[in-house]
C-alpha positions as CSV (number, residue, x, y, z in Angstrom):
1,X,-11.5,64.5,56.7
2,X,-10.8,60.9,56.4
3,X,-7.0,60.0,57.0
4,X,-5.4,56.9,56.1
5,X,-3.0,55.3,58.4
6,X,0.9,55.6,56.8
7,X,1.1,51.9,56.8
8,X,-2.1,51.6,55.0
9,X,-1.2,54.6,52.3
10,X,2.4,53.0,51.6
11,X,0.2,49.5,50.9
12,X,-2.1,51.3,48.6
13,X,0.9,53.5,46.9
14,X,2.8,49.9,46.5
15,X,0.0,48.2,44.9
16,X,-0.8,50.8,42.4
17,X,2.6,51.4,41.6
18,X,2.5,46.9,40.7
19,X,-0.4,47.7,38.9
20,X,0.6,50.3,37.1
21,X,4.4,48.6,36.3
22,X,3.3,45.2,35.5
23,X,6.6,42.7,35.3
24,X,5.3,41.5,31.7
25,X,6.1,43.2,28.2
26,X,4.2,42.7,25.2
27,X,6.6,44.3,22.4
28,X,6.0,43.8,18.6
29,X,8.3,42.8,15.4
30,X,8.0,43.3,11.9
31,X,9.1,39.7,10.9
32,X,8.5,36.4,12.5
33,X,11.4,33.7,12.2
34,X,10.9,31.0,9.9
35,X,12.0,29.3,13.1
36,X,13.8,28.8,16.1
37,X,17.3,27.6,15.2
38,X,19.7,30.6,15.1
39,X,22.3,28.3,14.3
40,X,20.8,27.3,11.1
41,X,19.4,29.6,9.2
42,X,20.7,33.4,8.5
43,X,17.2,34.9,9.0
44,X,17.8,37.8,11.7
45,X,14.6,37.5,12.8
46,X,14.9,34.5,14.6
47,X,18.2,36.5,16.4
48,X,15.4,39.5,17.1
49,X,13.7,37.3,19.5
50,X,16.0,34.7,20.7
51,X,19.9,36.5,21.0
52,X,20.7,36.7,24.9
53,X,17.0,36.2,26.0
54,X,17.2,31.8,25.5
55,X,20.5,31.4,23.6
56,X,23.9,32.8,24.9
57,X,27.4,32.1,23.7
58,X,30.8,32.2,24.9
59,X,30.5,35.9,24.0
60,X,28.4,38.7,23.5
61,X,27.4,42.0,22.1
62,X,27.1,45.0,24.2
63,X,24.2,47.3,22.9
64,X,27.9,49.8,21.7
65,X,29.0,46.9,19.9
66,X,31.6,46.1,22.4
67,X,32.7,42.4,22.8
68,X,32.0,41.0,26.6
69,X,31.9,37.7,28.0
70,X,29.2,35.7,28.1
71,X,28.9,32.1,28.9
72,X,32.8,32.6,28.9
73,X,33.8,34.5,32.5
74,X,37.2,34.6,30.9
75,X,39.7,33.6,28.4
76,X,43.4,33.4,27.7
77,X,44.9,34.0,24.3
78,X,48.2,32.2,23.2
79,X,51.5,34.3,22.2
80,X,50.9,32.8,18.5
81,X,47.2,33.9,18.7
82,X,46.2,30.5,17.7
83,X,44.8,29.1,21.0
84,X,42.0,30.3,22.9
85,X,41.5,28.6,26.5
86,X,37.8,29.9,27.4
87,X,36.8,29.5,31.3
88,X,33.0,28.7,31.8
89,X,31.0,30.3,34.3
90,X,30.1,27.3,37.0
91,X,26.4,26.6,37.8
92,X,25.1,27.2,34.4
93,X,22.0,25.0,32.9
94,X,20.2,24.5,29.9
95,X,16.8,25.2,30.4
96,X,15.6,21.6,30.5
97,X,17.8,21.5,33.3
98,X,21.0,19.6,31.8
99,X,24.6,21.4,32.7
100,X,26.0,23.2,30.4
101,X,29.5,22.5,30.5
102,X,32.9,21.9,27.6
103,X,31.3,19.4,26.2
104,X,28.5,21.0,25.2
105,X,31.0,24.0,23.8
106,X,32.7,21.6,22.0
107,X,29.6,20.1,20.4
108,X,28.1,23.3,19.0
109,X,31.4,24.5,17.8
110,X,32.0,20.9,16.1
111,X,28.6,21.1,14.9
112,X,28.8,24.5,13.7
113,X,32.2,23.8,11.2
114,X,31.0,20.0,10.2
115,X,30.7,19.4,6.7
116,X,27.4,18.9,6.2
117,X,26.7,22.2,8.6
118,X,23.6,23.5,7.9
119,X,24.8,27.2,9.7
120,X,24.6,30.1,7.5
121,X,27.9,31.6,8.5
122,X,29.7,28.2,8.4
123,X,33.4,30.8,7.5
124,X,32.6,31.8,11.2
125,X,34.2,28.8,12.2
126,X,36.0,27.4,9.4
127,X,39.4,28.6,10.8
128,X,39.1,26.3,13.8
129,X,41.6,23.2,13.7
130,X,40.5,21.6,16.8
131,X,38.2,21.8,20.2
132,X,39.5,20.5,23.1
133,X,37.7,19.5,26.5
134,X,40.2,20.3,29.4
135,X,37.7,20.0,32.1
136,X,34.1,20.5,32.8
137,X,34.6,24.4,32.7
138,X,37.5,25.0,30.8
139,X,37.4,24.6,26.6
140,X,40.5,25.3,24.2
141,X,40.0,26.4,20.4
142,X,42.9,25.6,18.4
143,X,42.7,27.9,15.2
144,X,45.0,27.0,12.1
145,X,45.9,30.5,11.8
146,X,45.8,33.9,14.1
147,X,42.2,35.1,13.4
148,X,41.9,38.8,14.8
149,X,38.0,38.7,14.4
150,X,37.8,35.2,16.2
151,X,36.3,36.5,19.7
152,X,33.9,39.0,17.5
153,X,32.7,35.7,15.5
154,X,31.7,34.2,18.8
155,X,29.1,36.7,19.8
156,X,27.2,36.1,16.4
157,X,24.0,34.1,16.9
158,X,24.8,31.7,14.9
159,X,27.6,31.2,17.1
160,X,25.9,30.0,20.6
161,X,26.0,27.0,22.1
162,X,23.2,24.5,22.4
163,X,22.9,21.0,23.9
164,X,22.9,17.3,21.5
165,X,20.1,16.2,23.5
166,X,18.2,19.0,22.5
167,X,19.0,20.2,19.1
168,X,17.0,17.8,17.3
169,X,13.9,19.7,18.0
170,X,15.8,23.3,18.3
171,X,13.8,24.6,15.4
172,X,10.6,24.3,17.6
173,X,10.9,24.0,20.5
174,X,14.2,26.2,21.6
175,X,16.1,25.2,24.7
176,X,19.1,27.8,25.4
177,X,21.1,28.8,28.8
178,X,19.4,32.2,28.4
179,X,17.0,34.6,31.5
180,X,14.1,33.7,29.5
181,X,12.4,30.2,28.6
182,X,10.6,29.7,25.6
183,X,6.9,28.7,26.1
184,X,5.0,29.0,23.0
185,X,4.8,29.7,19.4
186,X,1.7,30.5,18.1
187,X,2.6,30.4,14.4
188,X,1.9,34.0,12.4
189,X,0.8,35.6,15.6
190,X,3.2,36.1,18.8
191,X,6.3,33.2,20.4
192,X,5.7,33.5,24.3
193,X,8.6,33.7,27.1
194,X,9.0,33.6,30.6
195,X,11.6,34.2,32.9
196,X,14.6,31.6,34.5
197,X,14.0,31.4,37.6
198,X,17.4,29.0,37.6
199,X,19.4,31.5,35.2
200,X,23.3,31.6,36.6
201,X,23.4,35.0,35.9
202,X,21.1,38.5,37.0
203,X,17.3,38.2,36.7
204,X,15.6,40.1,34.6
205,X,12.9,42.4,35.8
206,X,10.2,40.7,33.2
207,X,8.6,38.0,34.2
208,X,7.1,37.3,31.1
209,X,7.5,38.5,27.6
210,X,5.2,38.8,24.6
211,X,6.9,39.1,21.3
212,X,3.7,40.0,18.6
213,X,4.3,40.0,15.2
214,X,3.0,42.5,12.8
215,X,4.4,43.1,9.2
216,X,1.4,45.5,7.8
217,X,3.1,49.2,8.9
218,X,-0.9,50.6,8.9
219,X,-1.5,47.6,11.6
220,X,1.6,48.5,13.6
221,X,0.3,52.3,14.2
222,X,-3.0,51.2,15.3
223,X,-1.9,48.8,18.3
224,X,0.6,50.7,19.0
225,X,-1.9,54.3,19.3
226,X,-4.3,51.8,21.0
227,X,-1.5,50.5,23.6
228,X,-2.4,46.9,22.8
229,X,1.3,46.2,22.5
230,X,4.5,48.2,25.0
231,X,6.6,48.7,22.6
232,X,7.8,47.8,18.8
233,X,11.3,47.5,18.2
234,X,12.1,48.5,14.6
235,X,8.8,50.2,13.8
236,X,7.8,49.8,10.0
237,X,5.8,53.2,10.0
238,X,8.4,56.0,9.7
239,X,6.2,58.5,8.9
240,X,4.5,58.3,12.1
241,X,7.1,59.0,14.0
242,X,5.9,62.5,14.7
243,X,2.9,61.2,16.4
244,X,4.4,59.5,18.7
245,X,6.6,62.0,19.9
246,X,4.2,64.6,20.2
247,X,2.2,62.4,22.4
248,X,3.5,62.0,26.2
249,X,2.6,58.4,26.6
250,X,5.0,57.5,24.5
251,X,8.7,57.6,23.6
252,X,10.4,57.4,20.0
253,X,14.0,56.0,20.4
254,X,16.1,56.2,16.8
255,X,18.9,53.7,16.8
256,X,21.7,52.8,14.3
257,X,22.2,49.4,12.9
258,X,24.8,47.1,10.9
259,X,22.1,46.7,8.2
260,X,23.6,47.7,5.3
261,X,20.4,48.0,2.9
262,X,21.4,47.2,-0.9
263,X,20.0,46.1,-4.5
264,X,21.3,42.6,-4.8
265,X,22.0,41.8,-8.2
266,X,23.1,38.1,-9.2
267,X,26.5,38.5,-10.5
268,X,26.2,34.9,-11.7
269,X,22.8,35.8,-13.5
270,X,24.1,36.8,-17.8
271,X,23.0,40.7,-17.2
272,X,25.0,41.3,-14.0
273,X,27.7,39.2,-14.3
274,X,29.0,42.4,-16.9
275,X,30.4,44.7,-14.8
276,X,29.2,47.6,-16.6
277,X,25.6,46.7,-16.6
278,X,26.1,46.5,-12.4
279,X,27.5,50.0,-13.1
280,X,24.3,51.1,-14.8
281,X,22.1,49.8,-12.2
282,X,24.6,51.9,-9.2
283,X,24.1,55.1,-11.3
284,X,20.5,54.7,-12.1
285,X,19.7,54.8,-8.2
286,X,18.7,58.0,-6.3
287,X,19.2,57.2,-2.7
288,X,18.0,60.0,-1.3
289,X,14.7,59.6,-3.0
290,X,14.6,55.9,-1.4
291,X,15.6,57.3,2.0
292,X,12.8,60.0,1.3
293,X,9.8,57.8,0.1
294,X,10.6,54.8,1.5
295,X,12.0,55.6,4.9
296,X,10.5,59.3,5.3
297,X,14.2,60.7,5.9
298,X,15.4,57.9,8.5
299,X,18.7,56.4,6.7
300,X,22.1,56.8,6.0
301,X,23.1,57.1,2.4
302,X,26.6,54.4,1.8
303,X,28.3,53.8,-0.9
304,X,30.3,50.3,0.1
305,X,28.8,47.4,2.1
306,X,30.4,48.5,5.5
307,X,28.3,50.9,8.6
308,X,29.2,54.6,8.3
309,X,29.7,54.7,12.2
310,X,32.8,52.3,12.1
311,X,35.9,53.5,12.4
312,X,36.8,52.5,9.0
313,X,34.3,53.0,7.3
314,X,35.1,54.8,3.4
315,X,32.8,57.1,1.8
316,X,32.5,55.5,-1.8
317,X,29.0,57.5,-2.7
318,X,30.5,59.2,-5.5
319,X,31.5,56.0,-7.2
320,X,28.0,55.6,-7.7
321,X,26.2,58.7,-8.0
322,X,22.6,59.3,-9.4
323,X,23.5,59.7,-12.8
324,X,20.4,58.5,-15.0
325,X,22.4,59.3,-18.9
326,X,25.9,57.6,-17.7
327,X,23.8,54.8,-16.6
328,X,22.3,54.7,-20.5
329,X,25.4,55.0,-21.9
330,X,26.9,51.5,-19.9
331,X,24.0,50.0,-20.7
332,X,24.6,50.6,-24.1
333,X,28.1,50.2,-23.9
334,X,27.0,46.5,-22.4
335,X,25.5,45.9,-25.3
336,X,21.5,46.7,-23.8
337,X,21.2,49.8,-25.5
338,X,17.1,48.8,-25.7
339,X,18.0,47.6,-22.1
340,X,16.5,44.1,-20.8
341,X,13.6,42.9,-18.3
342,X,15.4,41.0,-15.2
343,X,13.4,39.5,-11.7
344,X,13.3,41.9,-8.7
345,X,12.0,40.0,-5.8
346,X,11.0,41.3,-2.2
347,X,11.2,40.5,1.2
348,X,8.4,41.7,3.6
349,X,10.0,44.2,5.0
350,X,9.5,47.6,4.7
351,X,11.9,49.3,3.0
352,X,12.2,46.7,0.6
353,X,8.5,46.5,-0.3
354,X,8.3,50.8,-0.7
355,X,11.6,50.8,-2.0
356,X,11.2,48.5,-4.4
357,X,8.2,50.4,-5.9
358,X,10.8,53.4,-6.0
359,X,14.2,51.0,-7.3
360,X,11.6,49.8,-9.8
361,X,10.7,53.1,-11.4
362,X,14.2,54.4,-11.5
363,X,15.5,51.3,-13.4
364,X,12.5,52.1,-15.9
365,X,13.9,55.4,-16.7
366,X,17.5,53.5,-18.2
367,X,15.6,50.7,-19.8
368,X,15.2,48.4,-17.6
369,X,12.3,46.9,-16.7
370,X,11.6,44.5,-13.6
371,X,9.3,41.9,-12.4
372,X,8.1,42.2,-9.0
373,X,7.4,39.4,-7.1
374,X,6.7,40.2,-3.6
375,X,7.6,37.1,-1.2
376,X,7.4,36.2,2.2
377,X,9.9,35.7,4.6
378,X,10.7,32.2,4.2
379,X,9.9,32.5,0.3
380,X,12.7,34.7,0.3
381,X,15.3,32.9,1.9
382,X,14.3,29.6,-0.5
383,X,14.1,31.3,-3.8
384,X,17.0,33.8,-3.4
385,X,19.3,33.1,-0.7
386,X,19.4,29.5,-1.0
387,X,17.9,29.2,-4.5
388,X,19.5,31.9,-6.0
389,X,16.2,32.5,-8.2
390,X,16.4,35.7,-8.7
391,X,18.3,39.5,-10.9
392,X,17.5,41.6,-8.5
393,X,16.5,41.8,-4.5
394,X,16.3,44.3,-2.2
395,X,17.7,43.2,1.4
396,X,19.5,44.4,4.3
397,X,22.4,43.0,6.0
398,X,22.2,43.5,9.3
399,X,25.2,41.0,10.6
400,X,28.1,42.9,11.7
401,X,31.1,43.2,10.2
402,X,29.8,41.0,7.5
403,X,32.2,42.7,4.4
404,X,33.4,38.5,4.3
405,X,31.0,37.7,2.6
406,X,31.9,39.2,-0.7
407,X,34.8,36.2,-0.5
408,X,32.6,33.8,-0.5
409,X,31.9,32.9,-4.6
410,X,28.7,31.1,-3.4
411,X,27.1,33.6,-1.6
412,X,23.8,34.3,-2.8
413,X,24.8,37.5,-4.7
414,X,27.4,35.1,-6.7
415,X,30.6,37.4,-6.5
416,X,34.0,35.5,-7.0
417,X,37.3,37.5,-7.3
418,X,40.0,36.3,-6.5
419,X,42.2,39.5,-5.4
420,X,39.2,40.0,-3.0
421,X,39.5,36.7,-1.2
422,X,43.1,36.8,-0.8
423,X,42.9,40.3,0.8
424,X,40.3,39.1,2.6
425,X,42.4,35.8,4.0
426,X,45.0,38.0,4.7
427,X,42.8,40.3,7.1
428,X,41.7,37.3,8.7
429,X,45.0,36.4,9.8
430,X,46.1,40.3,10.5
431,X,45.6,41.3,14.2
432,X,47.5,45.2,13.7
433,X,45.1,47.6,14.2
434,X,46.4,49.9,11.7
435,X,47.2,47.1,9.4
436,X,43.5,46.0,9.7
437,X,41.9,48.9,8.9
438,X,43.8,49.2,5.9
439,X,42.8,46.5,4.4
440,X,39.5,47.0,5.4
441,X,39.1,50.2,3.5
442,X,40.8,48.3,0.4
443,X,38.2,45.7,0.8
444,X,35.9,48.2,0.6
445,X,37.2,50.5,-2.2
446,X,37.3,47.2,-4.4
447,X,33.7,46.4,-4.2
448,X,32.3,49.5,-4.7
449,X,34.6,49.9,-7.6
450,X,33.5,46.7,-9.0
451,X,29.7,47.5,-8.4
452,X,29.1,44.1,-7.3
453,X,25.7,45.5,-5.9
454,X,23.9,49.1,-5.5
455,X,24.8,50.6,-2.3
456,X,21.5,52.3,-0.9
457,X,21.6,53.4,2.9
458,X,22.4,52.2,6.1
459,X,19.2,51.0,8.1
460,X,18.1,53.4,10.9
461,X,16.1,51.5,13.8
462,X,13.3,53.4,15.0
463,X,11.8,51.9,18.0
464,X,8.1,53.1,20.0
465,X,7.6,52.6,23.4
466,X,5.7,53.3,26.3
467,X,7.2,55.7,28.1
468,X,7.8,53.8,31.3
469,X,9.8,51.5,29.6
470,X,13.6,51.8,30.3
471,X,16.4,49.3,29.2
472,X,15.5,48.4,25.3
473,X,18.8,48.8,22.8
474,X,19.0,51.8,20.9
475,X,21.2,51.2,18.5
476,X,21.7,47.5,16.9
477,X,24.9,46.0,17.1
478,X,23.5,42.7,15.6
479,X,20.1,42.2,15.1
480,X,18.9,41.5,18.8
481,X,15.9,42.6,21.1
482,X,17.9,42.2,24.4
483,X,15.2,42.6,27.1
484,X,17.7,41.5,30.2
485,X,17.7,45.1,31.3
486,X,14.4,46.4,30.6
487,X,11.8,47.5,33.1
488,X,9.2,49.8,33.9
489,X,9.4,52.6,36.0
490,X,6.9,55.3,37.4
């Protein structure tokens, strides 16, 4: 009998436990960003790579959703709730190696509520009356009036802070304060990271970090079966769930998001701008036959733009139940009794591409008949966000806490009421709890009333990963793949 020496047999155990937990992930997305500036675009995808891997701001999103500091260590709120004096952690570089200090707070909060601000959630900061430098680690933001959602609106991503002698070339080439530099972007393949070894705060157990991208769902089973790729974090395939579970080398991790998944309609386009044609299209909609066929059961039906795991959230769904001869009737009652042909334009995701097949069938039955055109990611954000192109568009909404943006008459979906932007001015400057919520839930009545768009489901978030894997999100408090806690285990 041959025995090894215990020093020898703790070596060999060591090594094949390295072997076998390697300190790099390869993990996969659906969608690649159009690029690398969170700050100036409102595609989540660029958040899905880049949120609190190479971009941080003053605060952040816990995987619950909770609020925590980030580049901020701490923060003092003024008795009128008007002035926030944030305190900077010390020791804390961009990844070029440049401090990261006030001035560099006060730029990308400047930059971020400047006129000609190219950031998609410009209202984020639109409250702000002033930034003041008091020292090199200490920053006060002066609001013009008590904002209760003001320390929320600084964990978005479009919402971290960045350096002027790097934002010129941001959307390339991103240089954050994050645990993880950005190396490479191989365009319509994979963006390459590696970890900071100067990060001020805990090192991550990955050394370096894969992100592939794969938007066919058949493509995503196959490396995933084949273990090409660790893990994929929103996995496109729900049908294939099963699989995975039944199959010990793997784990299936179901998550909740903020993305509230609706049929857009153009309120500023001559068919939807009549109320009771937007009623039509909400009653002509079976959700749980687009949960079913397009999601394989994995969704939450909603019936108001607002996540059915908040607090205040409303159920609405019977303002718009699946009611094919009302919808007739309003159509008629429009003055479409023959109905009309209208645009319904899709991103690549998944549910938008099956349920738009689905969507597209059920307007048939009422009389209306749509156009697909089936678009690309940043196809999408040009023709319909920006370019408001479009009747109809399948999307989901993934920012948190985002009911705002039904105040905002240029919004893509082209909503202007009046009543709803005062209520919603008057939240914003509300900081009662109790107060809040009610005027949440009247924020959400009135849309959902008003069928501004069709409310389908909220967006479950399936991920597949190795089984060794510990540490990814389960849930999605804001469209992130934070990999600062994950590692692999035996």
């Amino acid at each position: 009998m041959v025995r090894t020496r215990p020093v020898l047999a703790a070596f060999l155990l060591s090594a094949q436990a390295a072997l076998a937990a390697p300190p790099d992930l390869v993990i996969a997305l659906q969608l690649e960003p159009p690029h690398l500036d969170p700050t100036s675009a409102a595609a989540g995808a660029i958040d899905s790579v880049l949120y609190t891997n190479v971009f941080e701001g003053l605060t952040k999103f816990s995987e619950t959703g909770e609020i925590v500091p980030g580049l901020a260590e701490s923060w003092e709120i003024s008795d009128d709730a008007k002035t926030y004096t944030f305190h900077l952690h010390d020791g804390v570089t961009f990844h070029d190696g440049t401090t990261m200090d006030a001035e560099d707070v006060k730029f990308s909060l400047d930059r971020a509520r400047a006129e000609d601000s190219q950031n998609a959630q410009k209202a984020l900061f639109e409250g702000i009356a002033e930034v003041s430098v008091l020292d090199p680690l200490t920053v006060q933001v002066t609001l013009a009036e008590p904002d209760g959602n003001f320390l929320f609106n600084m964990a978005w991503g479009d919402a971290v802070i960045v350096a002027p002698e790097s934002v010129e070339g941001i959307q390339q080439t991103p240089i954050g304060t994050g645990p993880f530099v950005f190396d490479r972007w191989m365009t319509g393949d994979r963006i390459e990271l590696s970890r900071n070894d100067a990060y001020w705060g805990e090192a991550p157990a990955l050394a370096h970090v894969t992100f592939r991208f794969i938007a066919d769902p058949t493509a995503a089973f196959a490396a995933m079966m084949a273990q090409d790729i660790d893990a994929f974090a929103g996995f496109p395939a729900p049908e294939n769930l099963p699989m995975f579970e039944a199959d010990p080398r793997f784990k299936v991790i179901v998550g909740t998001t903020e993305g509230e998944t609706i049929l857009a309609m153009n309120n500023a386009e001559e068919h939807f701008a009549d109320p009771l044609v937007r009623a039509a299209v909400a009653h002509a909609i079976d959700r749980q036959a687009i949960i079913d066929g397009a999601m394989f059961g994995q969704g939450t039906p909603i019936g108001t733009h607002f996540a059915p795991h908040n607090p205040d959230y409303v159920d609405l769904t019977e303002l718009s139940t699946y009611d094919p001869e009302k919808a007739k009737t309003l159509l008629a009652d429009a003055g479409y009794p023959d109905g009309f042909v209208t645009t319904l334009k899709l991103p690549p995701p998944s549910y938008a591409r099956r349920g738009g097949e689905i969507i597209a069938a059920q307007l048939r039955e009422i009389g209306i008949d749509t156009e697909i055109t089936n678009l690309e990611w940043a196809q999408w954000l040009e023709e319909v966000f920006r370019g408001k192109d479009f009747g109809l568009t399948i999307i989901s909404h993934t920012e948190p806490f985002d009911i705002g943006i039904y105040a905002r008459p240029d919004y893509y979906f082209g909503y202007d009421n009046p009543e709803l932007q005062e209520l919603m001015a008057t939240l914003g400057t509300t900081t009662d709890p109790a107060a809040r919520s009610e005027l949440v839930a009247k924020a959400e009545t009135m849309i959902a009333e008003d069928h501004v768009n069709a409310y389908l489901f909220q967006l479950a978030f399936p991920t597949v990963a190795d089984a060794r894997l510990e540490g990814l999100w389960q849930n999605q408090p804001t469209q992130a793949t934070d990999l600062t806690g994950v590692h692999w285990v035996e």
